[in-house]
N, C-alpha and C positions, 0 to 999 in steps of 0.2 A: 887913613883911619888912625886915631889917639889909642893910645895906650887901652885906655877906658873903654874904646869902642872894639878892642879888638878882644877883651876880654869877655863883655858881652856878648859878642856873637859866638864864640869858645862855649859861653853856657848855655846861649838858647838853643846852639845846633845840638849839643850835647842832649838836653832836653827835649829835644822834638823824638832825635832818635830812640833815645834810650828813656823814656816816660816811668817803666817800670825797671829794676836797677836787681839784677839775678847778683846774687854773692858767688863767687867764683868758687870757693871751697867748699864743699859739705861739711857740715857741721850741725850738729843739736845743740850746744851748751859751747858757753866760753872754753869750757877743759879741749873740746876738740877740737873746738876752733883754734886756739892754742897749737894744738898735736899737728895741725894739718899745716897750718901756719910757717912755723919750725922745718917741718919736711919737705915743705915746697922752694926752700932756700935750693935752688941753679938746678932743678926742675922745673915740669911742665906742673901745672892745676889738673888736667889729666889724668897724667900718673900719678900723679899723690889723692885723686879721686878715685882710683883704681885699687891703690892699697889701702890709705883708710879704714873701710869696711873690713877688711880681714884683722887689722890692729885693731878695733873698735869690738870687734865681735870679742874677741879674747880679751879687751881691756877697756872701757869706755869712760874710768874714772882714772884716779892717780891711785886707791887705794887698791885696784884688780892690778894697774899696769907696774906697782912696785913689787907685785908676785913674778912677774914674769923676769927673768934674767935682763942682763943688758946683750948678749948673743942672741936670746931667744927674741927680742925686741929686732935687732938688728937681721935677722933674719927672715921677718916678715916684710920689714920696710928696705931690704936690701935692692929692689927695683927702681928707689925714686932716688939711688946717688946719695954720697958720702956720708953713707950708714953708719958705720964706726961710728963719727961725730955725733949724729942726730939720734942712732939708740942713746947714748954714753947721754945726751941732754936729754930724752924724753924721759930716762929713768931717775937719771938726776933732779929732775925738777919739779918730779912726783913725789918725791920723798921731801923734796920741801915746802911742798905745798900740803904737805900731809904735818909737817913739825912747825912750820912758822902760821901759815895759813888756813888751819883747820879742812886743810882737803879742799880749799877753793883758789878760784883765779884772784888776785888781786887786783884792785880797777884803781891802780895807780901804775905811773910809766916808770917809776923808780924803783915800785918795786918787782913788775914785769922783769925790768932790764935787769934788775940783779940773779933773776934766775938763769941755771946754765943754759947757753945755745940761744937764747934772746938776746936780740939785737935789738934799737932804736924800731926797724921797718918791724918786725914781727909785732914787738909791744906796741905801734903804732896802729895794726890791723886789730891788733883785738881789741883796743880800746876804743877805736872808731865801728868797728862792728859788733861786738859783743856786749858796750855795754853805750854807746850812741853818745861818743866822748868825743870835742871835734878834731879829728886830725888826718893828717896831709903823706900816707904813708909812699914814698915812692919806689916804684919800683923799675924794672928797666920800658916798659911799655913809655908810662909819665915821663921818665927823664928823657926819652929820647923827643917823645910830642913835644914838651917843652922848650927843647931845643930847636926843633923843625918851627915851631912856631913863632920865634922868637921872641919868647914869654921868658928865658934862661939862656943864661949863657952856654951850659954844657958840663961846667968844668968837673963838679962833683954832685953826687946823690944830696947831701947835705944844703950845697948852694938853690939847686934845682926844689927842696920842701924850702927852701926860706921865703924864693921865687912865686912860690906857689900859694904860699898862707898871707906873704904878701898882696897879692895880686887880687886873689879870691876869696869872696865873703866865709865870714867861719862858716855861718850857718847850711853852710851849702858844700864844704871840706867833704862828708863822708858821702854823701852822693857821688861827687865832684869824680875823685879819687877813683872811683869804681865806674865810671862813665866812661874818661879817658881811657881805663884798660880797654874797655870792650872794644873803645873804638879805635885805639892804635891794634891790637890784633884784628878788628876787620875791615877796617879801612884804611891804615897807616901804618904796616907792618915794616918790620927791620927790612925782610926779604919780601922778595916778588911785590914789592911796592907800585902799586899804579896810581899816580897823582888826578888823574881822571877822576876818579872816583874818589879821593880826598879833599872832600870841599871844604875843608878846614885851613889845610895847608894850602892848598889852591889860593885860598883869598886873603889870607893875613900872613902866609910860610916864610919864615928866613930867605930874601934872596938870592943868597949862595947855594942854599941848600937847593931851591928850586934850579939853578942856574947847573948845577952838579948835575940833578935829579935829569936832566934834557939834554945835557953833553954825554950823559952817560949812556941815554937813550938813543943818539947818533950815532954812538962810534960802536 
């Protein structure tokens, strides 16, 4: 298989599977998609589906969540992991979306990223979901397929979206992006991996990777 044919098949399998495309986070509006966003940084979508609604209940804008302390913030979301950091950026980012931004998300990646606690991947999800801008957000699910599939090399998150925006049509980026998750968590997980049931990797997968995947299976 060419290059070209192994990408196409990457997208129609993706597309047979996954026809309708669930957003991983709950969310109503950019502001929470934001909020949720942010919070799921080395969390599960889970647990930050879980707190959420408790943070939302008390706060669903930036002008309720700059009433509430950065403890009291921190203390809600203290189950989804490195709270400290993540109140300190959700209350920070309120107040400047409240003084530069008139109390809204900006739907630009420059000016995302210059708010605290936004990174490149956060600014990437809300502007590929929130407001249908195309882009290539990756996360650990993407960089790992990418590499199983030898679509990327591996080396870095950064190399792995170049890989990716390279490879595959814009227009098809924010589906794309959200296709791969679903299907590396149900068919090509880090752990308890069965290649049986990965007909992706199975028919175009790295090699090595698959040569690994069967020696490992032996011993």
């Amino acid at each position: 298989m060419t290059k070209k044919e192994k990408v196409n098949f990457v997208i129609n399998t993706l597309y047979k599977l996954y026809p309708e495309i669930p957003v991983p986070l709950d969310h109503k509006d950019p502001y929470t998609l934001l909020i949720a966003v942010l919070m799921s940084a080395q969390s599960t979508d889970v647990r930050v589906n879980k707190i959420t609604p408790l943070l939302f209940e008390r706060a669903d804008n930036p002008y309720d969540m700059v009433k509430l302390s950065v403890e009291e913030i921190r203390d809600i979301i203290k189950p989804v992991g490195l709270s400290p950091m993540k109140s300190k950026g959700i209350h920070g980012l309120s107040e400047i979306l409240i003084e530069k931004h008139d109390g809204k998300v900006p739907k630009s990646f420059e000016a995302l990223e210059a708010l605290p606690a936004v990174g490149h991947k956060t600014a990437s999800v809300v502007m590929s979901q929130a407001f249908g801008v195309p882009a290539f957000p990756v996360d650990t699910h993407i960089h790992r397929l990418m590499y199983r599939w030898n679509l990327s090399n591996g080396k870095n998150v950064v190399q792995t979206e170049k890989d990716a925006k390279r490879l595959f049509p814009k227009e098809l980026w924010n589906e794309l992006h959200l296709q791969i998750i679903w299907y590396g968590r149900e068919y090509s997980p880090a752990r308890g991996w069965d290649l049986e049931k990965d007909i992706i990797t199975k028919t175009i997968g790295r090699k090595s990777v698959i040569n690994e995947y069967y020696k490992q299976k032996k011993s």
